[in-house]
Phi, psi and omega in degrees: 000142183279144153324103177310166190284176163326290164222177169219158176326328168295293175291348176290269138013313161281282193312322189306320217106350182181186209303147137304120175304137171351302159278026172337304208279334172265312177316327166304288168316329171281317192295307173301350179259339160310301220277326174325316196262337165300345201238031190303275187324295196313119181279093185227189198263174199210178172228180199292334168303338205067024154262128197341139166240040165241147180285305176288346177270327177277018171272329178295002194246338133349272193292308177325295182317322167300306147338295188283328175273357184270312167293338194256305189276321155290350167268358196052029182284175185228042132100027177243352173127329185319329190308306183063188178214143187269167163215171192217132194205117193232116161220114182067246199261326178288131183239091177278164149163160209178159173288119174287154158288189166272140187257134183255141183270177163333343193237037180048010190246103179293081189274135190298156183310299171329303175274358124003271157289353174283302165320313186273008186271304209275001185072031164261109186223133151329112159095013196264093162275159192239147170298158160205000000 
């Protein structure tokens, strides 16, 4: 049986502030699948499905899916990546600017700062066991 998703469209919606968009249920999957390879090393208990059985690490994991399609929509990315981010850069007289890459952590995965920090609150760090 596959892994349930994270979250749902409903809890998408509560964190946004307002409706989920219309392709909620595949950006949760994609956002679920970042966060799943930001988190390839890391160890907690699973059920046979591979879902989280501690209630805060699957509410940190939630909240990370959440996080991450909340960052994709303020960037106007549509969750492949695509978007990229501009930058703008002034020192003194010189004026740079241009389309940035995306900078990717260690897991190839560019995680929005929020869902980040939601992970590492709940002690989901690569290579990380969690007791149980």
């Amino acid at each position: 049986m596959a892994r349930q998703p994270y979250t749902t469209p409903e809890q998408l919606a509560v964190w946004l502030g307002h409706p989920a968009p219309p392709e909620a249920e595949r950006l949760i999957a994609r956002a679920g699948e970042d966060i799943d390879s930001a988190l390839l090393t890391a160890i907690y208990a699973t059920d046979e499905d591979g879902d989280p059985l501690d209630p805060p690490i699957a509410d940190a994991l939630a909240a990370a899916v959440c996080a991450q399609i909340e960052y994709w929509l303020g960037s106007g990315d549509d969750g492949t990546g695509a978007a990229g981010r501009w930058d703008s850069v002034s020192i003194g007289p010189v004026s740079l600017s241009g389309r940035s890459a995306s900078t990717a952590g260690a897991s190839g995965v560019e995680l929005a700062p929020r869902a980040a920090r939601a992970l590492r609150r709940a002690g989901l760090e690569p290579g990380r066991v969690m007791a149980w």
